[in-house]
C-alpha positions as CSV (number, residue, x, y, z in Angstrom):
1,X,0.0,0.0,0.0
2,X,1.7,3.4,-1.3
3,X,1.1,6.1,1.7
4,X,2.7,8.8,3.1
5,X,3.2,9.1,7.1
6,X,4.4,12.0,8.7
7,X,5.9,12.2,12.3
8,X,7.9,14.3,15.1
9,X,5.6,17.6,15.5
10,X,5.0,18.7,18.7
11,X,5.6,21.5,20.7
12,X,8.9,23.7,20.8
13,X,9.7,26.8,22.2
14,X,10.9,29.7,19.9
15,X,14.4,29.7,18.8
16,X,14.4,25.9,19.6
17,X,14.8,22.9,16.9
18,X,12.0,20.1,15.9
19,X,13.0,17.3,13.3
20,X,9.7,15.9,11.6
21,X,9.8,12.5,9.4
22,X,8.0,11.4,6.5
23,X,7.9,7.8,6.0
24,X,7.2,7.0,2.3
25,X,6.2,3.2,1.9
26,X,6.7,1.8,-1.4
27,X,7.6,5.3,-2.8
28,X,11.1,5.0,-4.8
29,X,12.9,8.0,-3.2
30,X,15.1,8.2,-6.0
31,X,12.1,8.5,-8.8
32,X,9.9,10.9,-6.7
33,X,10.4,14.5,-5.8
34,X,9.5,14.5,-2.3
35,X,7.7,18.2,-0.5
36,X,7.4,19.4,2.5
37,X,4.0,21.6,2.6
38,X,2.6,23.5,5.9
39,X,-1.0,24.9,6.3
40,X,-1.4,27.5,9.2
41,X,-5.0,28.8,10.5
42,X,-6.3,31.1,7.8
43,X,-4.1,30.3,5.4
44,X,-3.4,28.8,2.3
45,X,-1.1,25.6,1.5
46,X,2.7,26.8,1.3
47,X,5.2,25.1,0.1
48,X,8.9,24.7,2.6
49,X,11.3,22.4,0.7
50,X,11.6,19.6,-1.7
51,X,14.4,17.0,-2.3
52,X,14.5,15.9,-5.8
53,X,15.6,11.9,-7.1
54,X,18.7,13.3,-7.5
55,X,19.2,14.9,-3.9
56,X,19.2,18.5,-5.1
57,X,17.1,20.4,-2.6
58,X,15.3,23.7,-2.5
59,X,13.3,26.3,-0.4
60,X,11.4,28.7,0.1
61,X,12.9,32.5,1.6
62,X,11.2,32.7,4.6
63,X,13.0,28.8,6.0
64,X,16.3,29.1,4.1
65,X,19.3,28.9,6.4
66,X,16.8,27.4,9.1
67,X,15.3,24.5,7.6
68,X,17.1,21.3,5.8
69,X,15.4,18.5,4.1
70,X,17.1,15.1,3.5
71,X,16.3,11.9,3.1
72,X,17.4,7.9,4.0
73,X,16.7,5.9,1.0
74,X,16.9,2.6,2.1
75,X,14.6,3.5,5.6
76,X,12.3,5.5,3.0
77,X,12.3,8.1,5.2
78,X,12.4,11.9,4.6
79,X,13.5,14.3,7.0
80,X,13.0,18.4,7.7
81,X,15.2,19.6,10.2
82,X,14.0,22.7,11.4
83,X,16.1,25.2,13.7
84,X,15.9,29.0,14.9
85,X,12.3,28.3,14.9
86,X,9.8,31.1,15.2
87,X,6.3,31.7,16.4
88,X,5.4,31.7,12.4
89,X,6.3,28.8,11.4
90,X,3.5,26.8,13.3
91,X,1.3,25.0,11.0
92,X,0.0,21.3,9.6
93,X,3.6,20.1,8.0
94,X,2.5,17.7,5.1
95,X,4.4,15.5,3.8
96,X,3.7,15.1,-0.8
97,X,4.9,13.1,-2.9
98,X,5.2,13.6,-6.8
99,X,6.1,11.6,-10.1
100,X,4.7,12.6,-13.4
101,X,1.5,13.2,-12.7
102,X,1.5,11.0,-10.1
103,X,1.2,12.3,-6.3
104,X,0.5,11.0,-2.7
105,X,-0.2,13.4,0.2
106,X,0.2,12.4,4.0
107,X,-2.2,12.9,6.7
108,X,-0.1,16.0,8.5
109,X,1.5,16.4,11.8
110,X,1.6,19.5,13.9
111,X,4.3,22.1,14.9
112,X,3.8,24.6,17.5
113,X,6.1,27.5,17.7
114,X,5.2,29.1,21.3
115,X,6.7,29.8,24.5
């Protein structure tokens, strides 16, 4: 069964670090471009950062220098490290997957930026 499953939000204080996982089960990682998409309250669908096949990764302004995506092919796992965080970047992390015009989304964990 192909499906995305996201893991690790939680709680963390401002400035602190959170590393969420996205387990992608029979999802070639090296075939699929793999996103990380967040949702706050009120607003819409963003994406963070992608990892291609190839490794090469990319992201958006507001998480760049804060944020790090990378992956484990063989535990088909995908990884967002996120550090410095700040109150605004609490939101729904989703985890999507994309070939072609083929695409999975996971379910979503949380992340709470807050003292």
């Amino acid at each position: 069964q192909v499906q995305l499953v996201e893991s690790g939000g939680g709680l963390v204080k401002p400035g602190g670090s959170l590393n969420i996982s996205c387990v992608a089960s029979r999802i070639p990682l090296t075939v699929y471009t793999i996103c990380w998409y967040r949702q706050a309250p009120g607003k819409e669908r963003e994406l963070v950062a992608l990892i291609e096949g190839d490794d090469s990764t990319h992201y958006v302004d507001t998480v760049k220098g804060r944020f790090t995506v990378s992956k484990d092919n063989s535990k088909t796992t995908v990884y967002l490290q996120m550090n410095s965080v700040k109150p605004e970047d609490t939101a729904i992390y989703y985890c999507h997957a994309r070939f072609l015009s083929i695409e999975y989304w996971g379910q979503g964990t949380q992340v709470t930026v807050s003292s």
